[in-house]
C-alpha positions as CSV (number, residue, x, y, z in Angstrom):
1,X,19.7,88.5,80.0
2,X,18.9,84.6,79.6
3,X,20.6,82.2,82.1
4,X,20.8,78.9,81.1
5,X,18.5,75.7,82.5
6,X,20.3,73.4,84.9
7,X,18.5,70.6,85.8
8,X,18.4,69.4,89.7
9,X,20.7,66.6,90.6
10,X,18.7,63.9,92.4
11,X,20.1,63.2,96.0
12,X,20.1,59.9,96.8
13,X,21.2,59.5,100.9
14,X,21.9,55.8,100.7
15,X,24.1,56.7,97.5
16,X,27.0,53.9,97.1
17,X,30.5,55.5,97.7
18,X,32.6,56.2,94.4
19,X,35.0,54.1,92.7
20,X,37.8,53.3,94.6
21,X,40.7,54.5,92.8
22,X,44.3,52.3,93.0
23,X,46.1,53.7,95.6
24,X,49.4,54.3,94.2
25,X,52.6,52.6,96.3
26,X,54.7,54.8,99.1
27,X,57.6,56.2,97.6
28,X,60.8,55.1,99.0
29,X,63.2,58.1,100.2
30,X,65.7,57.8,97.7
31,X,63.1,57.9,95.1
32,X,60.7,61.1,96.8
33,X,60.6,64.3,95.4
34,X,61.8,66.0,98.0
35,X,65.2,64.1,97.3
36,X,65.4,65.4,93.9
37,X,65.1,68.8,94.7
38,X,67.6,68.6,97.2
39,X,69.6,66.7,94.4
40,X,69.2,69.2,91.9
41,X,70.1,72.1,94.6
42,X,73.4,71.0,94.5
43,X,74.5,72.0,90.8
44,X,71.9,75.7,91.6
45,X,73.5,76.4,94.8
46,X,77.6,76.5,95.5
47,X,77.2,77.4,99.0
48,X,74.6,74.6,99.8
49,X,76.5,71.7,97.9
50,X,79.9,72.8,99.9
51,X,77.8,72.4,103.1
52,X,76.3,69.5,102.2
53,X,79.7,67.8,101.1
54,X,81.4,69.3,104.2
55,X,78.9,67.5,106.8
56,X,78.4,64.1,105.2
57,X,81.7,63.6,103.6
58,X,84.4,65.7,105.3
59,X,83.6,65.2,108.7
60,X,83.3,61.8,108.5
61,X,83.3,61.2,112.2
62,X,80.1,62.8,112.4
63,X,76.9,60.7,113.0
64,X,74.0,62.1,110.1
65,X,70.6,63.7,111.3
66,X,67.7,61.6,110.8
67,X,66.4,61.7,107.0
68,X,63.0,62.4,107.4
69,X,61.1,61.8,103.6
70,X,64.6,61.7,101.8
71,X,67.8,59.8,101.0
72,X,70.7,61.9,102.4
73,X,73.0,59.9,100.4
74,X,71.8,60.1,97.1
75,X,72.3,64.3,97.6
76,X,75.8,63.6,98.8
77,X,76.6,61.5,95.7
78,X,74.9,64.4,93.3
79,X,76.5,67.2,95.8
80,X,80.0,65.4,94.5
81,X,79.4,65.0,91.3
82,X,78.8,68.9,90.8
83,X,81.5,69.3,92.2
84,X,83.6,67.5,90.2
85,X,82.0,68.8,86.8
86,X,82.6,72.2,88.1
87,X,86.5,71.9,89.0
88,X,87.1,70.4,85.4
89,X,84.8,73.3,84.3
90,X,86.9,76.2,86.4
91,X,90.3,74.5,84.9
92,X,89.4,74.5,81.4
93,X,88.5,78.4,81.9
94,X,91.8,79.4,83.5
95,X,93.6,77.2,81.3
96,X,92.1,79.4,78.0
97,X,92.7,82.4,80.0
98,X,96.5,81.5,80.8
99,X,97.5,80.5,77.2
100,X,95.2,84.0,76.4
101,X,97.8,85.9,77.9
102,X,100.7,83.8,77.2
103,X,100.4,84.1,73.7
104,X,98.1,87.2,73.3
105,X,99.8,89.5,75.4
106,X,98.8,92.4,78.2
107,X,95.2,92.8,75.8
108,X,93.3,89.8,78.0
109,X,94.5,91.5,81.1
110,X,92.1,94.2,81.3
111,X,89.3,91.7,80.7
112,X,90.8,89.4,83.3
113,X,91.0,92.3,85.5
114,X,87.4,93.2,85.0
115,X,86.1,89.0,85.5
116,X,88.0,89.6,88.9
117,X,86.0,92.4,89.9
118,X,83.0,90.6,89.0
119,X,83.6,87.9,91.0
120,X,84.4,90.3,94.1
121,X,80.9,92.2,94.1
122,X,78.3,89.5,95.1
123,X,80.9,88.9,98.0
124,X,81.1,93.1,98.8
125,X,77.1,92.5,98.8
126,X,77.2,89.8,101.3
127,X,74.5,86.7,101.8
128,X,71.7,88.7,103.6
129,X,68.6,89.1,102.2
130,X,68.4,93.3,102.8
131,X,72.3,94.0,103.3
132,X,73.0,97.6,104.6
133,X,73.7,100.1,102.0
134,X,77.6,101.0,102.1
135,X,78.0,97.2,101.2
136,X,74.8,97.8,98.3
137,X,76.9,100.8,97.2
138,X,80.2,99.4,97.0
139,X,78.9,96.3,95.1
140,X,77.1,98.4,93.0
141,X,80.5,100.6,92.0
142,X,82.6,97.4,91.7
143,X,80.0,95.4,89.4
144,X,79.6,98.3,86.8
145,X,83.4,99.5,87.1
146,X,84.5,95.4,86.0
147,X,81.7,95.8,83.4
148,X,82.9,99.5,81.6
149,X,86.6,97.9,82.4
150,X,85.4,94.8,80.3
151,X,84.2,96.5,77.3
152,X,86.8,98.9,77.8
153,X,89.3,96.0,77.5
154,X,87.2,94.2,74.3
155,X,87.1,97.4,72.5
156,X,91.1,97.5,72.3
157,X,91.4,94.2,71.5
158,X,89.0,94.4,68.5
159,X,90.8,98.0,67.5
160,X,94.7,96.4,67.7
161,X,92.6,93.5,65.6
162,X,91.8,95.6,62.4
163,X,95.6,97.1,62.5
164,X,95.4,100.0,65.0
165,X,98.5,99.2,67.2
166,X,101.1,97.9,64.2
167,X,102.3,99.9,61.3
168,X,102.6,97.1,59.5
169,X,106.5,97.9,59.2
170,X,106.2,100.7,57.0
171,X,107.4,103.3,59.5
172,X,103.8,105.6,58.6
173,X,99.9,105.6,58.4
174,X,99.1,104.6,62.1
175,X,97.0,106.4,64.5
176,X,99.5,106.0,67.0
177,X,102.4,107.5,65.6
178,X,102.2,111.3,66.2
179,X,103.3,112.4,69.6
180,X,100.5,113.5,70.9
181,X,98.3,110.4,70.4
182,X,95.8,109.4,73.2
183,X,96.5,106.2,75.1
184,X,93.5,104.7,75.7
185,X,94.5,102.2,78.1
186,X,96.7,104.8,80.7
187,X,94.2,107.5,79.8
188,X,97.3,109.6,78.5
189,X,99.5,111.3,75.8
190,X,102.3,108.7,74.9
191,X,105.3,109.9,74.0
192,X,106.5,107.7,70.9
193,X,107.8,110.0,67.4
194,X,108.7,107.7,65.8
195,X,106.8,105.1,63.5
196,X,108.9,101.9,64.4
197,X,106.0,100.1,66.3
198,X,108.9,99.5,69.4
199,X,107.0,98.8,73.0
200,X,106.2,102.2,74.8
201,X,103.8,100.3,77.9
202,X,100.9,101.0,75.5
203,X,98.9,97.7,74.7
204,X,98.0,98.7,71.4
205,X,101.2,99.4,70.4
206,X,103.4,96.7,71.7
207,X,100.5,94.3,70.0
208,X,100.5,92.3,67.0
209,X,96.8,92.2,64.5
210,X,97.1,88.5,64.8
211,X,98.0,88.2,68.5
212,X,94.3,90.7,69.0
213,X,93.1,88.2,66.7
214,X,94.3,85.4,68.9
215,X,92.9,87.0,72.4
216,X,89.9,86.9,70.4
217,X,89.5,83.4,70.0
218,X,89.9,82.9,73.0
219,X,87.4,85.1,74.7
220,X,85.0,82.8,71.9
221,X,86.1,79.2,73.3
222,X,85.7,80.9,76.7
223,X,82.2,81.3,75.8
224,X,82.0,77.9,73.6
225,X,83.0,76.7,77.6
226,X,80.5,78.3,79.5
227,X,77.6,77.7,76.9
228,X,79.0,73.6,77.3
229,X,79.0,73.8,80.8
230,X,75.7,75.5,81.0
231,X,73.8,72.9,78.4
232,X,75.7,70.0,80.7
233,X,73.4,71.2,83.5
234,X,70.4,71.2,81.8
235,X,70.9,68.0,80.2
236,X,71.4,66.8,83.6
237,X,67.9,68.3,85.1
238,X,66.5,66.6,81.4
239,X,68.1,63.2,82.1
240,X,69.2,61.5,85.6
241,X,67.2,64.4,87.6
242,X,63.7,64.0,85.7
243,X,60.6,62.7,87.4
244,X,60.9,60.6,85.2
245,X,64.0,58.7,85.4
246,X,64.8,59.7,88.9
247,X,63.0,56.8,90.8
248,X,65.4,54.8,88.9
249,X,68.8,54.3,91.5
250,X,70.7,51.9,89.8
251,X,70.8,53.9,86.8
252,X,72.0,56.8,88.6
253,X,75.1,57.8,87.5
254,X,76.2,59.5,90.6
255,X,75.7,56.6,92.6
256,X,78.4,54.8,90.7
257,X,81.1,57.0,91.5
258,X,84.4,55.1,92.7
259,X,86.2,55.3,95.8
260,X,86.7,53.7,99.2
261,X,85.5,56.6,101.2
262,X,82.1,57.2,98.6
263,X,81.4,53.7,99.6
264,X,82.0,53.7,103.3
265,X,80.0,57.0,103.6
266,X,77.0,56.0,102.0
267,X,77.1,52.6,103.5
268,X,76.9,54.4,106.9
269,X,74.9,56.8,106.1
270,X,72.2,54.5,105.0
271,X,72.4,52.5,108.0
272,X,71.8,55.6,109.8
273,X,69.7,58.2,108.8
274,X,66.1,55.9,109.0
275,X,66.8,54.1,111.8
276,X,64.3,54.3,115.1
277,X,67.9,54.5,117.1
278,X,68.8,58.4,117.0
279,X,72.0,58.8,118.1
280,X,72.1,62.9,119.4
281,X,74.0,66.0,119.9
282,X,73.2,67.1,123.2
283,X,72.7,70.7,122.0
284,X,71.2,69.3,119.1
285,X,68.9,66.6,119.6
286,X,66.1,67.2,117.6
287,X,68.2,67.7,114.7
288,X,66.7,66.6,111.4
289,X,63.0,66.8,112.2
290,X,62.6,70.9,111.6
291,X,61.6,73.4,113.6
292,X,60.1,73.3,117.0
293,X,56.3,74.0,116.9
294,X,54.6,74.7,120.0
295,X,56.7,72.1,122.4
296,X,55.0,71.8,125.7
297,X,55.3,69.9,128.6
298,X,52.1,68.9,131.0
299,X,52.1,67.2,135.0
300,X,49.3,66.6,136.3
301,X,48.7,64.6,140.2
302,X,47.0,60.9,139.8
303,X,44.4,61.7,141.8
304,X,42.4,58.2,142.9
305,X,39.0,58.5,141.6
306,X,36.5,57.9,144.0
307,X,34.2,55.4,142.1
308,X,37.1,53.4,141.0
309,X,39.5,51.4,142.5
310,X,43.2,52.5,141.5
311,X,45.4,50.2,139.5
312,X,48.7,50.0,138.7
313,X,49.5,52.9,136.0
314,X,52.8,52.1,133.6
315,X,54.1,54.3,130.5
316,X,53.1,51.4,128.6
317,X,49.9,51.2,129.4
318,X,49.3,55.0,128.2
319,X,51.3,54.5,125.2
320,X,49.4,51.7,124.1
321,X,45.9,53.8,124.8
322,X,47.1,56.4,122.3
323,X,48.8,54.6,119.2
324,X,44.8,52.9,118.2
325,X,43.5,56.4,118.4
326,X,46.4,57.8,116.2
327,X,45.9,54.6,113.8
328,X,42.2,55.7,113.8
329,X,43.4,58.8,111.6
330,X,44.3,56.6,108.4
331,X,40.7,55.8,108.2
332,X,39.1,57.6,106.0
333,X,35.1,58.5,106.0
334,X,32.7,55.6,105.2
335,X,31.2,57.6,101.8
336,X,34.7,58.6,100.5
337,X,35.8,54.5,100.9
338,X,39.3,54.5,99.8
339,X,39.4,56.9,97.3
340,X,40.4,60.0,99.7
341,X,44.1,61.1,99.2
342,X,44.3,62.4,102.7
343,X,48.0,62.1,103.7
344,X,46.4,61.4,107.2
345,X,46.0,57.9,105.4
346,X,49.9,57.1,105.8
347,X,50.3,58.3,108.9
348,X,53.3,57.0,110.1
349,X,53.7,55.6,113.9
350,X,56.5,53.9,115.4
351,X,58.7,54.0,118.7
352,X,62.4,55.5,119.0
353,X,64.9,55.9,121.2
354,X,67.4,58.8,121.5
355,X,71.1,57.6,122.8
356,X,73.8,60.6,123.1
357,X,76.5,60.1,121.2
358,X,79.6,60.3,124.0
359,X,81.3,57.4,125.2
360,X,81.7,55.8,121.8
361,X,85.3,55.7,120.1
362,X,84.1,54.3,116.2
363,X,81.0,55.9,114.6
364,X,80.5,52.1,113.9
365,X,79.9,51.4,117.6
366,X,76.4,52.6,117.3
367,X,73.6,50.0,118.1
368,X,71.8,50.0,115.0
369,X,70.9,46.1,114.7
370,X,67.3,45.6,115.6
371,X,69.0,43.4,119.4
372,X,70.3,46.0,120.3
373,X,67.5,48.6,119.3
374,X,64.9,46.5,120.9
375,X,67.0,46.0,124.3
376,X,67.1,50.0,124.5
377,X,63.6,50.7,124.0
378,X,62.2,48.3,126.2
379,X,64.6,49.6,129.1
380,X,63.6,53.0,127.9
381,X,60.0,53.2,128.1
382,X,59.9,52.7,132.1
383,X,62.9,54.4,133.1
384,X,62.5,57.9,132.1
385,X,66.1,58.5,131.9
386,X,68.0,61.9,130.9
387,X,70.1,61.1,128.3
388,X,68.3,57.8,127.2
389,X,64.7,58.7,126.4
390,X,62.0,56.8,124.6
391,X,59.5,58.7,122.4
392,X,56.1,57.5,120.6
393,X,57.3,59.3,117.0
394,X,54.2,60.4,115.2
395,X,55.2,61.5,111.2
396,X,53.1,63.0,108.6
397,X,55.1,63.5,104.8
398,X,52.5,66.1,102.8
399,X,53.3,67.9,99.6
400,X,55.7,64.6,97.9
401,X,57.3,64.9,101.6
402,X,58.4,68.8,101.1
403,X,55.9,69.4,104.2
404,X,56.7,67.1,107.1
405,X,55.4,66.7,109.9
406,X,56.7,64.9,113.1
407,X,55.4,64.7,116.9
408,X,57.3,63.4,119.9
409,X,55.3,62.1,122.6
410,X,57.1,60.8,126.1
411,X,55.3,59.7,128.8
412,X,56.6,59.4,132.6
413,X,54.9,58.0,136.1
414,X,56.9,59.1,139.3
415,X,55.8,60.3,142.5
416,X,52.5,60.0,142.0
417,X,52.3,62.5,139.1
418,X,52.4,61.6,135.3
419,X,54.7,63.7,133.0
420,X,53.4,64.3,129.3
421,X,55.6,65.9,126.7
422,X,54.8,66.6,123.1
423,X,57.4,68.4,120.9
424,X,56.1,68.7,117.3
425,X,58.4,69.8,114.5
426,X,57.7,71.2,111.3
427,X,60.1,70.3,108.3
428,X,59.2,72.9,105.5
429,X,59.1,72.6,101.8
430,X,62.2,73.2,100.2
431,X,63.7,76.8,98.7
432,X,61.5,77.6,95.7
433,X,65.1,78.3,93.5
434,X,65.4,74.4,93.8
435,X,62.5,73.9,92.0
436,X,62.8,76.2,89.3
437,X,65.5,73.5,88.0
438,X,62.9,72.0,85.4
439,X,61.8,75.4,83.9
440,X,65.4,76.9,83.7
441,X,67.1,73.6,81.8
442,X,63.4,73.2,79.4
443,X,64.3,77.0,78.6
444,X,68.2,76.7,77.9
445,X,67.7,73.5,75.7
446,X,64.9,75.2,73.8
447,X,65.8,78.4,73.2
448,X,66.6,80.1,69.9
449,X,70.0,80.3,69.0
450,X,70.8,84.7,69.2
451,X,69.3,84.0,72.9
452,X,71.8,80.9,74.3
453,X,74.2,82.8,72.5
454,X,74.1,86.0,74.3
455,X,74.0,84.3,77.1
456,X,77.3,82.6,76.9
457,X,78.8,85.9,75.7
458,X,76.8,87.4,79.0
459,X,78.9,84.6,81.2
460,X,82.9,85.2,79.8
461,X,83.5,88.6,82.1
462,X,83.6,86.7,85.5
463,X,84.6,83.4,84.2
464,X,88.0,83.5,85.6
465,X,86.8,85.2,89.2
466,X,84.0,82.5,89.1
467,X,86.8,79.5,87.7
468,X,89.7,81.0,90.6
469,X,86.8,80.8,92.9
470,X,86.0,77.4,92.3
471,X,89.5,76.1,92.3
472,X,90.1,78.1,95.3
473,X,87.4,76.0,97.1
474,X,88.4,73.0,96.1
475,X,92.1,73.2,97.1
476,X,91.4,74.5,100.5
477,X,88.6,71.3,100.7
478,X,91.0,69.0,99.7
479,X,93.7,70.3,102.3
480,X,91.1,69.6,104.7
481,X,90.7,66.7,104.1
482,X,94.3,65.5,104.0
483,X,95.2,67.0,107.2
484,X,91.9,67.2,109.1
485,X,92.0,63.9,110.8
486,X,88.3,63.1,110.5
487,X,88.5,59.6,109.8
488,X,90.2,58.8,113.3
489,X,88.2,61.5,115.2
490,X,86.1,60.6,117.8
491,X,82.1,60.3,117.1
492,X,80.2,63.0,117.1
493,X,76.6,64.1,116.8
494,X,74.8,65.3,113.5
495,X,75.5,69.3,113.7
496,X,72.8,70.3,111.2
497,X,70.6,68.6,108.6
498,X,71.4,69.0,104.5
499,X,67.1,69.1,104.3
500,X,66.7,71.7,107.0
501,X,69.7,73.9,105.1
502,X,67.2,73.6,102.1
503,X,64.2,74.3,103.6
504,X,62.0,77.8,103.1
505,X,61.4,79.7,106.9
506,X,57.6,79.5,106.2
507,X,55.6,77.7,103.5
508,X,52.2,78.7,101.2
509,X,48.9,79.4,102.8
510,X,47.6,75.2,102.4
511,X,50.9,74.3,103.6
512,X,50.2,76.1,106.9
513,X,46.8,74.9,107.0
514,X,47.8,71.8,106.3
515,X,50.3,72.0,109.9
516,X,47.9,73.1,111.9
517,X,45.5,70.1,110.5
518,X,47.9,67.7,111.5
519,X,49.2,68.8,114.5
520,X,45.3,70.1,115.9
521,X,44.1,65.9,115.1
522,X,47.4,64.0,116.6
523,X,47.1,67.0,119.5
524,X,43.8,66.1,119.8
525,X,44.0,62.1,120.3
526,X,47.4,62.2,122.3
527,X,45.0,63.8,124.6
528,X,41.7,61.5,124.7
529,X,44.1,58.8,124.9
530,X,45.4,59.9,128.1
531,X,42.6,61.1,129.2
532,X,41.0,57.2,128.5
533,X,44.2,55.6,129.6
534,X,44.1,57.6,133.3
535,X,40.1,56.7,133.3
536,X,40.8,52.8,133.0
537,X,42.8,53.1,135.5
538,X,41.0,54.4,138.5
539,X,42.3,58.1,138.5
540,X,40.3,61.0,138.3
541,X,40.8,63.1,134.1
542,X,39.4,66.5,135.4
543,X,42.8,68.6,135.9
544,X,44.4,66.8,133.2
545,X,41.7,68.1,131.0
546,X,41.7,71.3,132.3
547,X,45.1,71.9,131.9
548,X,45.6,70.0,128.2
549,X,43.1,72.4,127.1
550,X,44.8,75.7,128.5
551,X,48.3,74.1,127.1
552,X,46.8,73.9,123.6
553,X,44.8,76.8,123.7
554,X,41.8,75.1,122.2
555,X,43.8,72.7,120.5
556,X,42.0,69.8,121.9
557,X,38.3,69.7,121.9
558,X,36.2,68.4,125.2
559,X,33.1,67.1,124.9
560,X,31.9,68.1,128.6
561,X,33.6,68.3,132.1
562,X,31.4,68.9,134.6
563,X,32.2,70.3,137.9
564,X,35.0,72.1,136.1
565,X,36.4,76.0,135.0
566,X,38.2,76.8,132.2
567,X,40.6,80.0,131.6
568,X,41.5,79.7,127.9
569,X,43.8,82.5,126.0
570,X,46.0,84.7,128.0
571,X,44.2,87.2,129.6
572,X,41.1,84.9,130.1
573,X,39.8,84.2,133.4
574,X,37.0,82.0,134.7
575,X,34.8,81.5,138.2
576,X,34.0,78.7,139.3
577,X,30.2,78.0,140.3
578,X,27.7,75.1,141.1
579,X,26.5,72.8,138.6
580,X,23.3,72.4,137.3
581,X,20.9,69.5,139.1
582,X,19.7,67.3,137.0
583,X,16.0,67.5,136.7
């Protein structure tokens, strides 16, 4: 066996760091790909776009959750838009089926009947992921009964086509005219001698060839329909919703949608959903930023050091200790220069303030200007208030801001004791289905024509459940909002977040790793800036250290603490004993 020669690499220590690459510019929200999948979730997903039109644009009194890597208004505009397509969709289905029956008799009934059942068994099977088995079972039963009752219903409709139900006048030759004929559609004998082709409440019989003829037509545009609507959505995932052209706003079509309330929405919402003032919910305040990760809370005595004199000790003071260590994370290491795509390097820092939202009468009453803001957070930051409170908001978007990353910090002096919270929160990609968007549309507009063709044939059985469905949602929506009062309704806070209703409960393997790399580095200098900012000031670090480290379990690496035990873990437990002269 030969292996071939590689020659060794000289390794030169003093080597010059590689070329620096050109950093490309942050993506706004509107234009981040997190938006787009959110956008293209609402022509996959029924349920979420109704959810997502229902918070942002049916209760209009209600303030939105902080949009953290996306443009919640662009998704409302797309969520409306899908909408729309699919009510003029639904209508032009039930509109073929009622002039199907209308002029083609009781034959489209039992295929009607059958898209009905359809429609019913994914809601017998319910929306959990492993339902219990009675409501498996009965979907199961209901789904194949609608399909036998479909090609039950297609197979009498293409018999009365070719002649089988008319005699044609001649009072002889039909199938149907002995008295002991089998009735296919009442599973029974009917009892009609004679030849004249009168209505005996069989189908067949009481049909014309070219009204069979006719239902079948129809059953073809139904398809023609659902092959139409099905191309529209791909072209859409080809066109507007492409990597491509989606950065582009202005030429986004659903963006140009008229109408007062459109405009007033996204107005507000815009004005809203970035802004460092987060107006709350009290049971919801950190709605928008994910899921709590590890929140903790830390007190610790200031303790006067006894080599230092004391000095005053404000939340300020501490704050300002931490944010150069935190900027200290965008740097990356001297050989890498600035070709490292770390997303530590756009590490985002900045100062809110969280206001409840009772006591105001108009959402527009919030105080969004910068004033205002600036009035709040300079009150905030000293007072430690309940309902007002003043954070140091730490954000990290990873993945094209699918995997965010945001930590609270709040500081508080009182009593001679400083109060240290850190609430992080975890915003996880979104739902893979989302994503498959690109791959289903590239499939559907280049497929071969037998396979887009059986599956348009595969879509007409539950075209009308799917169509009443559809047109059942929308008239109940829009009798909501004609009699809901939401426009006049007092303010209220965001009750959920369209990006957390899209996001997956736990992402890949990196994206973990990824977390705790993030949260184990920010952890890490919150920490040794407090520990610095207490130093400067005269007060002994050695319980805050102590107890930081037992919080994060490790978290937070300590050089040395002498003079001091540590219990790390749950069941751990320590000793105390003297330290070590100094030779």
């Amino acid at each position: 066996m030969s292996t071939a020669h590689v020659p060794r690499q000289q390794h030169h220590a003093n080597a010059p760091a590689p070329p620096a690459l050109p950093e490309p510019p942050p993506v706004p929200p509107y234009a981040s790909e997190a938006t787009r999948l959110l956008c293209a979730g609402t022509y996959q997903d029924a349920e979420y776009r109704d959810r997502v039109i229902e918070q942002l644009y049916l209760n209009e009194q209600r303030i939105v959750a902080p949009s953290s890597g996306f443009d919640a208004a662009r998704v409302l505009a797309h969520a409306l838009r899908a909408r729309r397509q699919e009510l003029l969709w639904s209508a032009a289905v039930l509109g073929l089926w009622a002039v199907g029956l209308a002029v083609g008799g009781l034959l489209l009934g039992l295929p009607l009947l059958a898209g009905l059942l359809l429609a019913l068994a994914p809601r017998l099977r319910g929306s959990a992921e492993q339902p219990p088995a009675y409501r498996l079972f009965a979907a199961f039963v209901v789904r194949w009964y609608g399909r036998l009752l479909f090609a039950a219903g297609l197979a009498l409709m293409v018999t009365a086509a070719f002649g089988a139900g008319s005699d044609g006048g001649s009072g002889s030759g039909s199938s149907y005219d002995s008295y002991d004929s089998y009735d296919p559609w009442y599973g029974s004998a009917s009892g009609n001698s004679g030849g004249s082709g009168s209505f005996d409440g069989t189908p067949l019989e009481s049909t014309e060839p070219w009204q069979a003829w006719f239902g079948i037509a129809v059953l073809v545009l139904i398809a023609l329909c659902a092959a139409a609507r099905r191309d529209r959505f791909a072209r859409v995932f080809a066109a507007e919703l492409s990597a491509k052209r989606f950065p582009g706003l202005a030429n986004d079509p659903a963006e140009q949608a008229e109408g007062e309330r459109f405009s007033r929405l996204v107005r507000r919402i815009r004005r809203e959903q970035h802004a460092p003032l987060v107006m709350y919910d009290e049971a919801r305040p950190f709605c928008g930023a994910g899921t709590a990760y590890d929140t903790w809370v830390l007190a610790v005595e200031l303790r006067p050091d006894e080599d230092a004199a004391p000095q005053p000790l404000s939340n300020r003071a501490i704050l300002e200790r931490i944010r150069p260590l935190l900027e200290q994370l965008r740097t990356p290491a001297e050989y890498a220069g600035t070709a490292v795509r770390d997303r530590l390097r756009r590490l985002e820092i900045d100062e809110c303030v969280f206001l409840p939202v009772e006591g105001l009468t108009d959402r527009d009453q919030a105080p969004y200007s910068a004033e205002e803001f600036e009035r709040h957070r300079v009150r905030a930051v000293e007072e430690g208030g309940e309902k007002r409170r003043h954070f140091l908001r730490i954000r990290v978007g990873g993945w094209d801001e699918e995997l965010v990353v945001t930590v609270f910090v709040r500081v508080h002096t009182q009593g001679r004791m400083l109060m240290l919270e850190v609430a992080p929160h975890v915003l996880n990609p979104v739902r893979a289905e989302f994503k498959e968007g690109d791959r289903v549309s590239h499939r559907l507009l280049h497929g071969n024509v037998v396979g887009r063709a059986a599956g348009a044939l595969a879509l007409v059985p539950g075209s009308a459940g799917r169509s009443l469905a559809a047109l059942a949602h929308g008239a109940v929506f829009a009798w909501r909002l004609l009699t809901g009062g939401h426009a006049v309704a007092l303010p209220d806070g965001p009750a959920l977040s369209v990006r957390e209703l899209a996001a997956v409960d736990v992402g890949s393997t990196f994206q973990r790793m990824d977390v705790d790399r993030y949260l184990r580095s920010i952890q890490d200098r919150i920490g040794r800036g407090v520990r610095q900012a207490l130093a400067d000031a005269g007060y002994e670090t050695g319980e805050f250290v102590q107890k930081i480290v037992n919080i994060s379990n490790g978290a937070v690496h300590i050089d040395r603490v002498e003079g001091s035990t540590f219990a790390i873990g749950e069941h751990a437990s320590a000793s105390g004993g003297a330290a070590p002269q100094k030779g």
